[in-house]
N, C-alpha and C positions, 0 to 999 in steps of 0.2 A: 649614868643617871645624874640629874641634879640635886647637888649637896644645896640647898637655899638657907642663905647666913641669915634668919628669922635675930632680931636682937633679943629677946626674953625666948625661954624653953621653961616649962612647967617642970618640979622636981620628978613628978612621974615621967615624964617625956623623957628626961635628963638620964635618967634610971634604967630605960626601957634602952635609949639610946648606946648609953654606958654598953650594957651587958650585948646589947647587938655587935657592935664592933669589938668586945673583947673576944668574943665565939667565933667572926669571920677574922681577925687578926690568928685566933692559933689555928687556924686552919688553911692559911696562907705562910705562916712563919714556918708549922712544921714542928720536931721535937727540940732545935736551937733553941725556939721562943724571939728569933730575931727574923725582920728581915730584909733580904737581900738585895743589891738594885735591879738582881732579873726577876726576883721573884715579885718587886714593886711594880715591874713594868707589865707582868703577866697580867696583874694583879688590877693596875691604875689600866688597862687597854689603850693605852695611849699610841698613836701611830708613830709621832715624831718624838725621838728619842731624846731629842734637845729638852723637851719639858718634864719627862720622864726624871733625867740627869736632875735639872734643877730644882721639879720638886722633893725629889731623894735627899738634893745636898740640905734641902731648909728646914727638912724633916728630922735629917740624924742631925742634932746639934752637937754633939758630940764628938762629930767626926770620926765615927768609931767605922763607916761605910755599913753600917747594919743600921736597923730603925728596931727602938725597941716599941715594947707595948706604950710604958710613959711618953716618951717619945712620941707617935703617935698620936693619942690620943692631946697632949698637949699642942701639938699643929692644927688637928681638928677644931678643939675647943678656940684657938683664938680665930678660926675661919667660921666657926657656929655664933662665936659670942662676943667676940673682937669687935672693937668700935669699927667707924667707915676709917679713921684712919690705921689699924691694927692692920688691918685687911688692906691696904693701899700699901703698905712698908713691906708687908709680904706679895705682894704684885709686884714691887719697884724691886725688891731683890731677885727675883725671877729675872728681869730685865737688865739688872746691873748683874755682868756675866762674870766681870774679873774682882766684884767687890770693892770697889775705887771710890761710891758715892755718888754714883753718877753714871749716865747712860751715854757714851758717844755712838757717832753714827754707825760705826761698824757693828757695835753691840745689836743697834736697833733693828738695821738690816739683816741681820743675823736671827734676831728674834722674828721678825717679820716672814723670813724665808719659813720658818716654822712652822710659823699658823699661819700659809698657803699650803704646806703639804697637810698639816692637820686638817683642814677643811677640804683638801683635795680640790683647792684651787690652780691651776695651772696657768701662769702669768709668764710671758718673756722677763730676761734681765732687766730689761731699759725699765719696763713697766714697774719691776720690784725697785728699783732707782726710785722712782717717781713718787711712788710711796712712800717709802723713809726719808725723801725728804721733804714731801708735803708732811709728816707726822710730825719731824723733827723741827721744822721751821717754825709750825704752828705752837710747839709745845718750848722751844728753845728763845725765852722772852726777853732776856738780856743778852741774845747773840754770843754767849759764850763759848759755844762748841759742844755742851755740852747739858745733859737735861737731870737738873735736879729733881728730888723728891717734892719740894714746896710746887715746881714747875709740871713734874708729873700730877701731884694734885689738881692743881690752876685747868691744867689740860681736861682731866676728867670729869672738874666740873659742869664741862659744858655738853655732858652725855648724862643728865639724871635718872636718868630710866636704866640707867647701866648700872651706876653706883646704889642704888636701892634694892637690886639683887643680883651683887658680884657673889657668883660659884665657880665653884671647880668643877669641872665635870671628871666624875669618876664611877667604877666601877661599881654592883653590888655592893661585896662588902662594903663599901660605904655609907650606904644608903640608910636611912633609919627607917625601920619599924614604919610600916606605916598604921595610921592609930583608928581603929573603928570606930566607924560614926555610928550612935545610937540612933541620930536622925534619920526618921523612916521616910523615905522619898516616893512619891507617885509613882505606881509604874505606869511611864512613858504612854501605853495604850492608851490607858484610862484618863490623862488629862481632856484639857478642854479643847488646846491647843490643836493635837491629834487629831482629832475627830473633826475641826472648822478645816483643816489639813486638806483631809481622807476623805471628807464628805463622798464623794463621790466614786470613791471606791469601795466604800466601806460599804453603800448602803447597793453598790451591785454587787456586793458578796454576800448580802444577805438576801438577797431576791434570789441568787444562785441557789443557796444554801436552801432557802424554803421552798425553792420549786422543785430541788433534788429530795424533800424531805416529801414533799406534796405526793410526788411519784412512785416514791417509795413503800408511803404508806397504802396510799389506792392498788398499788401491785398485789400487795399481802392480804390487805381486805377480800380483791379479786381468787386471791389463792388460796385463802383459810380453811379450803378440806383438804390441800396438801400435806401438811402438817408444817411444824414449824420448820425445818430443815428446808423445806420445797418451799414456802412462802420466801423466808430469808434470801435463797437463791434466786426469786423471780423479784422480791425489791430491789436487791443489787442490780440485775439484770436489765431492770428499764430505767435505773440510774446510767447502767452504759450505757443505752441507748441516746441516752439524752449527753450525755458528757462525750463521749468519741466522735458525734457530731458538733456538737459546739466547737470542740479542740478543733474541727477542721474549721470553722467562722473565723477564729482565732487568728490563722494562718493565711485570711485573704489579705494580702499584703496590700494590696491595688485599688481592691474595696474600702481599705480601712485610710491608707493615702486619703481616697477620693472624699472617703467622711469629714477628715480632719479637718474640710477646706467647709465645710456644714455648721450647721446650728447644733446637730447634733455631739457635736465634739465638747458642748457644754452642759453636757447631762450623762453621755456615757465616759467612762475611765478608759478612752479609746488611748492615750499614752501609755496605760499599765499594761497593754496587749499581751505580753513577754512574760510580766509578771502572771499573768491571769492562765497561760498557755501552761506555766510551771504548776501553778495550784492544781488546774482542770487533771494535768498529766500525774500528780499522785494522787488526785483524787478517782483517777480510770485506775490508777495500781491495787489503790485499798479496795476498790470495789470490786478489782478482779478478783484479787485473792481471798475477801470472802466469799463472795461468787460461787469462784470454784471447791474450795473448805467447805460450804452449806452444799455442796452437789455430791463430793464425795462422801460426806456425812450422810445424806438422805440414800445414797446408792449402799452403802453400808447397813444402811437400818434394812430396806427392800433386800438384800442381799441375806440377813440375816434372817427375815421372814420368808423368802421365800430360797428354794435352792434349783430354781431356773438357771441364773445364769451368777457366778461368782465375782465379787468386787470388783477385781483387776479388768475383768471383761467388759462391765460396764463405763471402765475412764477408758481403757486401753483400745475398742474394738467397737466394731458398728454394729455387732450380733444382736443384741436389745431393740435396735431401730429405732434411736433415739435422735430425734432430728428431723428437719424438713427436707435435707439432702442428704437420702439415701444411707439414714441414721448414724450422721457424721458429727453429729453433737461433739460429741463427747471429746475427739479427737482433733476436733478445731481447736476445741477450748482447751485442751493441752498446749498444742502452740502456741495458741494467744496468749497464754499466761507465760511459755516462755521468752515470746516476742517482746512481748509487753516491758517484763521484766528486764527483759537486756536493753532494751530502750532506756527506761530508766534511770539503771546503773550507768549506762554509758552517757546518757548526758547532763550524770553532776558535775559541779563545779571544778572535784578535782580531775576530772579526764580535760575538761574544756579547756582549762587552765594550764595542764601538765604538759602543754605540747603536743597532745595528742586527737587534737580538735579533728584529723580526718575520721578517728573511730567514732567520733561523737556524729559526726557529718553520715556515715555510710548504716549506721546502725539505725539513723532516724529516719534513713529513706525507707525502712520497712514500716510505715505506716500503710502504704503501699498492699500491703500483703496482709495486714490488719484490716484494713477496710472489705478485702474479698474475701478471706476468712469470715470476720463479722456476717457479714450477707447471706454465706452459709451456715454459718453459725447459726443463727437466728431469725425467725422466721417474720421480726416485725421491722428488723434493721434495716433493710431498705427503703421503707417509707417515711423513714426520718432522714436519711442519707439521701434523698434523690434530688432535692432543692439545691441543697448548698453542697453535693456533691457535683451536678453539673455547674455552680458557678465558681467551685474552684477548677473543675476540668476547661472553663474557657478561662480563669486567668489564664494556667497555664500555655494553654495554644496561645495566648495573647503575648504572655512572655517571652515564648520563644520564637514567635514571629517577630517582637518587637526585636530581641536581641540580636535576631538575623540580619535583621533589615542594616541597607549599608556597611559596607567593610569598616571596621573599626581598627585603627593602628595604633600604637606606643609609638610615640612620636620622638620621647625623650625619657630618659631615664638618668636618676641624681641618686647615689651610692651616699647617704647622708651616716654622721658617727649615727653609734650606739645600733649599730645596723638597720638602720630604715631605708626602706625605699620609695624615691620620689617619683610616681610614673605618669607623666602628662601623655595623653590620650586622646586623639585625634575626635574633636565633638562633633557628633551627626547635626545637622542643621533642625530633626525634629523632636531631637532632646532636651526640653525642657525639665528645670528641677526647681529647689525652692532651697536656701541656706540650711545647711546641719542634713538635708536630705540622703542616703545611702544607697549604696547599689548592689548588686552579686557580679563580680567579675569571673569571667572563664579566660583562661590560656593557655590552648594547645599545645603551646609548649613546654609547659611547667605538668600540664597532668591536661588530661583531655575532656574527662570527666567533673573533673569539680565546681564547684564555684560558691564563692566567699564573699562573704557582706565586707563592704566598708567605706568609710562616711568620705562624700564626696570636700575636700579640701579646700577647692577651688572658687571665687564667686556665680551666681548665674549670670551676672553682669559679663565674665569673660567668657566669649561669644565662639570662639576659637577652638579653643581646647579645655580639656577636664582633667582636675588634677586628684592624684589618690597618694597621699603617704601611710606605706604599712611597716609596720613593727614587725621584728622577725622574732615570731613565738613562739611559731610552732613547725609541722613537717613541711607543710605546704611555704608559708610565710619565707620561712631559712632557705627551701629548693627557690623560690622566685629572688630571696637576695644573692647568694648563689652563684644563679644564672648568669646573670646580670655582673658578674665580678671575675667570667671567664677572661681570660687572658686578650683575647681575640677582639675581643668590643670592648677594653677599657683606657681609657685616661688617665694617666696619675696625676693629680695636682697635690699642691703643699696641702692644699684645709680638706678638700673631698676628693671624692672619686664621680667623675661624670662621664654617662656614655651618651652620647647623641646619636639619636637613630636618625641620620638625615637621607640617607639613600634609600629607596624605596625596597629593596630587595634584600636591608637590612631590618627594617621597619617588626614589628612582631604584632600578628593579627592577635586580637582579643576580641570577644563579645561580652557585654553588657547589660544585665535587665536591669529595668527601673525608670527612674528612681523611685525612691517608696520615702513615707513621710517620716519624721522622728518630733518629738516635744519640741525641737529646738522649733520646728514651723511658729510657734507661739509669740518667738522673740520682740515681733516686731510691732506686736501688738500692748504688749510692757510696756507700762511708764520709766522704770527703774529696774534694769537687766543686770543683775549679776551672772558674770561667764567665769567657772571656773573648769579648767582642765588641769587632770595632774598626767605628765609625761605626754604621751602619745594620745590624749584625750583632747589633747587642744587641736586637732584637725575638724570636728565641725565648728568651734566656734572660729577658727582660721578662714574656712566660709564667709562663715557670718561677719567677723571683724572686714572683710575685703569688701560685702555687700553693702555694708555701712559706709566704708569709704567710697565706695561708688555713689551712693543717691548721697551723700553727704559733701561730695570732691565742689572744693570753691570753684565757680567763673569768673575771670579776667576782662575786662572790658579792655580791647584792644584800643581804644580811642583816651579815656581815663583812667583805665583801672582800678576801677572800681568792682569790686570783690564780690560776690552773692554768691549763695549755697544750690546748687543745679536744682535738686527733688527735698526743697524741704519742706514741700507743701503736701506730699505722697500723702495719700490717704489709708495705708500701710502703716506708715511708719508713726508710734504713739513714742518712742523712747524720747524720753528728756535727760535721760543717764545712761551711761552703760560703765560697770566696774568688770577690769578682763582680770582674771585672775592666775596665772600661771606655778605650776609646781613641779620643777625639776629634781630627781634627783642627783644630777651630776650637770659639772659644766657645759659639757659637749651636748649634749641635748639640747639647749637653749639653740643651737645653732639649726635646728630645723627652721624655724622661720624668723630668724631676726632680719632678713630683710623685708621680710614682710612689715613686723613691727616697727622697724626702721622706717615706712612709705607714712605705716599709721600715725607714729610719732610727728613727722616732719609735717603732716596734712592739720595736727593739733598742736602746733606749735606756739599760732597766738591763745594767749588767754581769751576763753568767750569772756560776754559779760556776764551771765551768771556762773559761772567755773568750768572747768573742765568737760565736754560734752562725754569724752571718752578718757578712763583714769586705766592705769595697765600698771599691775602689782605682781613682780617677779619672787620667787621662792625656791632655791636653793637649800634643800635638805641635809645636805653632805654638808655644808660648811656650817660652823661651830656658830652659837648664838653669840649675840653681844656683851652678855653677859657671863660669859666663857673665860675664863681668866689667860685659855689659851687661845683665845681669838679677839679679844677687847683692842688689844692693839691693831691687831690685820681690820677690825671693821673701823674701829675712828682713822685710820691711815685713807680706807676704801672714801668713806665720808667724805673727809677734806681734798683727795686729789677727785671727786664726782662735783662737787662743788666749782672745785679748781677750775678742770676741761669742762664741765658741763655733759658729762658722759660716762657711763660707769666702765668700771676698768675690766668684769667678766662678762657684759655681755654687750657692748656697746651702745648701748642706749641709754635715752638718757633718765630712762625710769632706772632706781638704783634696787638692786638686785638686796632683796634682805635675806637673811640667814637665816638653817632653823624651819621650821615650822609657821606658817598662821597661827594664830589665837584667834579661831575663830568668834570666840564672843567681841573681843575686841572689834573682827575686822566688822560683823554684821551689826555691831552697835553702832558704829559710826555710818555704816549705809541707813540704819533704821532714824540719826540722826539729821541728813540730808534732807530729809521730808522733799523727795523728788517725783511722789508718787508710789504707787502699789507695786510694789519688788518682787520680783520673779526670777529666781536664782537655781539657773543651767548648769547641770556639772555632768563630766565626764569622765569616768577614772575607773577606779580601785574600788570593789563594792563594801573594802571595811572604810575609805573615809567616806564614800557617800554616806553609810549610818550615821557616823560624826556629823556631817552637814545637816542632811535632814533630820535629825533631833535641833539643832540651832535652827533653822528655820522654822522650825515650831513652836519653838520657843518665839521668835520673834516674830511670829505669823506671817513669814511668806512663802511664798509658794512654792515649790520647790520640782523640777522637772528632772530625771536623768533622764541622762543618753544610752542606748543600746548597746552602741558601736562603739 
């Protein structure tokens, strides 16, 4: 956690802090009361032991090798309350390793090799060279050989944003108390912001909400000599009716594509489809299981009035005649509730998520068996079901005639770190798609039955072939990287593993349905697009980014040279911005597409005249912030030699890779200050930072679209 050196602390702060760190110190020291430099290192979580050592040594001043409580808290206090120079004399001792007064270059390099493994930066030697001595030349101002304190100050003046919040980063016990705010804040729904947001989701969930209420009550009206237990079961009852059809409207994937390209895409919440498939799907749960609780309730009371036939007989058995098919009531609706229910269970987040996406996949094909259950079930469910039941039964024959049509190949396959695979895919000549667009892939060889969304990579501009990178997450994902990693069809190279399918008898058939639409369709009709992916999230805007370079790629006039932009008159394209945002957790990731990034960079090389058409903002998690006491040096070193080559030294390009996290208020204050037009901010990822995101963009009112896939 961040310790943040605040210059004033209130006596109560001070008091509350005091006594925190005295309660996690004897709980750390043990019955000694002292502690040790293993127990400092459990303690501070520090990976690299170098800093561990040296903030142990600055700590025990005593040199006793134990750190008492005094101790302790006297290190704290001048990193809490220490002036900017207090706080620099203890940086620079860190740094001065043999205590001499002075940093030489062996010291600096040494420190530097440090915070690289602390941030789990992996750099060559020549590279680690290059650094200490762009840090050291820059900071070494009388050429002495060697870098004093006045010279390490001198240096860090020219990173202010660093100096204004030098921390440590440490474990809990360190952390103070944090202090409740009395200040009652909006919940989030109920702003203004929200709702200009939502508009249009919000007020189809109220239309929902009131025609499920509409039907509800007209059912109970219609049944009010049943009693209340038979009324109850017959409002639920024609809520199903109306909800397990919708869910299947839901799922026209084809239809809903085809909307997107309509007027109607700005009155229905046709992006929140996913969302809306999740609400309908517990809202068929609650309705079943009162449904069914108001049935066996009401067969309980008849059961008790009369001694015809006995409870269990009436859920368990068709003896009553209860039903339109041959008094199968009862016993549909047993299933269904347990269909229903395993449905469900099995596609919350954590099955999805856990790896174990084929249970989620095979358990939701019993819809299936739900709809012809239903039909028997119920005597009115077909006539709500027969419309938009035949027009999902012709997507399907549509899907899978389309997906038949032409042989489909894997043309090539790229073994990328962090286990992704790269699979370019031979394109049918009448597959047409649109940027951020998605597909279902099948491959008999991996499983013969399955198939799995994911967002096509590639541009529509590339005429050729279609490209798909997928993340190995789960059973399916890991068996197709795998495959691919058999002995018999690989490559080794120094950076990746590449197989090329170039012989036809090598090649691996696939089929294809789609493509189908996503929010990102929207992009290009943005003034001001924010694209953020975090990880493996940046393949549809990797799309997008390529489709851009395409209608955007300058012409050459062979006779002058004279330079013009091919389509920037597209009646398409409104962007007058685009900010790409990328979020790695580790190095090796970045190397999915930095040649890509590398084509986009080199294509925005000149300055426009009003700025940047395309800004590309790189984010590395792993590596320690700036204001890191054990990474302050490794980033002003990264700084000066990006400068130096013109190139950052982790990912090569020449956008420079920052540490740490976004601050998102930061980053969307300064898009909001652009005035580039109306902002419309794409993200792909992780659905705890998209909450993050979308609370800031409601905050700053703009739009905000996730991705599916």
């Amino acid at each position: 956690m961040l310790l943040h050196c605040t210059q004033t602390m209130s006596l109560d702060e001070d008091a509350r802090w005091l006594e925190w760190v005295t309660k996690q110190f004897e709980s750390i020291a043990g019955d000694d009361k002292e502690i040790d430099l293993d127990e400092f290192k459990t303690a501070l979580k520090v990976k690299e032991s170098f800093f561990a050592e040296r903030f142990f040594a600055l700590f025990d001043s005593d040199g006793s090798s134990s750190i008492s409580l005094d101790e302790l808290l006297k290190a704290l206090d001048l990193l809490i309350h220490g002036n900017e120079t207090d706080k620099l004399h203890f940086l620079f001792q860190v740094y001065d390793v043999d205590g001499s007064g002075s940093i030489d270059p062996d010291e600096l390099r040494t420190v530097l090799k440090s915070c690289l493994r602390e941030s789990a930066i992996s750099l060559p030697e020549e590279k680690l060279d290059d650094l200490t001595l762009a840090l050291f030349e820059s900071a070494d101002k009388d050429n002495s050989g060697s870098i004093t304190f006045e010279e390490l100050k001198a240096e860090l003046e020219n990173f202010p944003e660093v100096m204004e919040n030098l921390t440590i980063s440490a474990a809990n016990w360190l952390k103070p108390p944090g202090i409740e705010q009395n200040k009652r804040h909006t919940p989030r729904y109920l702003t203004r912001a929200y709702w200009q947001n939502n508009s249009r989701k919000l007020l189809f969930l109220c239309a929902y909400a009131s025609l499920n209420l509409l039907l509800f009550v007209v059912a109970l009206l219609q049944n009010a000599s049943g009693g209340v237990w038979y009324m109850l079961a017959r409002g639920c009852g024609q809520c199903l009716n109306l909800n397990c059809t919708f869910i299947m409207i839901l799922m026209l994937r084809r239809c809903l594509t085809w909307l997107r390209a309509t007027w109607v895409v700005r009155i229905l919440p046709l992006d929140q489809n996913i969302l809306l498939h999740q609400i309908v799907g517990y809202a068929i749960l609650i309705f079943t299981l009162v449904h069914t609780a108001a049935h066996v309730m009401n067969f309980f009371c008849i059961a008790q009035s009369s001694s015809k036939f006995l409870l269990w007989e009436y859920v368990f058995t068709t003896r009553p005649g209860i039903g339109w098919v041959k008094g199968t009531a009862s016993i549909t609706g047993v299933v269904l509730q347990v269909i229903i229910c395993l449905m469900v269970v099995c596609s919350s987040t954590f099955v999805r998520r856990s790896g174990h996406f084929e249970v989620f996949y095979w358990t939701h094909l019993s819809y299936i068996w739900v709809w012809i259950l239903l039909i028997i079930h119920c005597a009115n469910f077909w006539k709500w079901f027969v419309v938009p039941g035949m027009i999902f039964l012709l997507e399907k024959i549509v899907g899978i005639a389309v997906s038949r049509m032409g042989g489909l190949y894997i043309v090539e396959v790229n073994l990328l770190p962090s286990k992704v695979t790269h699979l370019v895919i031979k394109r049918p000549p009448f597959f047409h798609f649109k940027p951020g667009d998605y597909v279902y892939i099948n491959i008999p060889a991996i499983a013969k039955y399955e198939w799995h969304p994911f967002t096509i990579s590639s541009a529509p501009e590339q005429q050729d072939t279609m490209w798909l990178h997928i993340r190995s997450m789960g059973q399916w994902t890991n068996r197709l990287f795998e495959y691919f990693r058999q002995p018999e069809c690989q490559t080794v190279s120094t950076k990746r593993l590449t197989t090329s399918l170039r012989n036809r008898q090598h090649q691996k058939k696939c089929y294809v349905d789609g493509p189908y639409g996503t929010p990102t369709r929207q992009i290009f009709a943005s003034e001001h697009a924010v694209l953020i992916g975090a990880g493996i999230g940046i393949t549809p805007f990797a799309s997008i980014l390529q489709s851009i370079m395409y209608r955007m790629r300058k012409q050459n006039c062979p006779n002058c040279n004279y330079s013009w932009c091919e389509n920037i008159k597209d009646n398409e394209m409104k962007l007058r911005k685009v900010d790409f945002i990328w979020i790695n957790r580790d190095q090796k990731s970045f190397e999915w597409f930095v040649s890509l990034l590398t084509k986009l960079e080199m294509d925005q090389a000149d300055e426009e005249p009003e700025g940047r058409f395309l800004e590309m903002h790189m984010y590395m998690t792993s590596a320690l912030s700036k204001n890191d006491m054990k990474a302050i040096g490794l980033q002003m070193a990264l700084d000066l030699l990006a400068k130096k080559e013109k190139r950052d030294s982790i990912t090569g390009l020449r956008t420079r890779t920052q540490p740490g996290r976004p601050d998102w208020s930061k980053v969307f204050q300064k898009v909001a200050e652009e005035k580039k037009g109306k902002v419309h901010v794409f993200y792909c990822g992780s659905p705890a930072l998209a909450k993050l995101i979308k609370a800031q963009c409601e905050h700053f009112s703009f739009k905000f679209y996730k991705e599916n896939f």
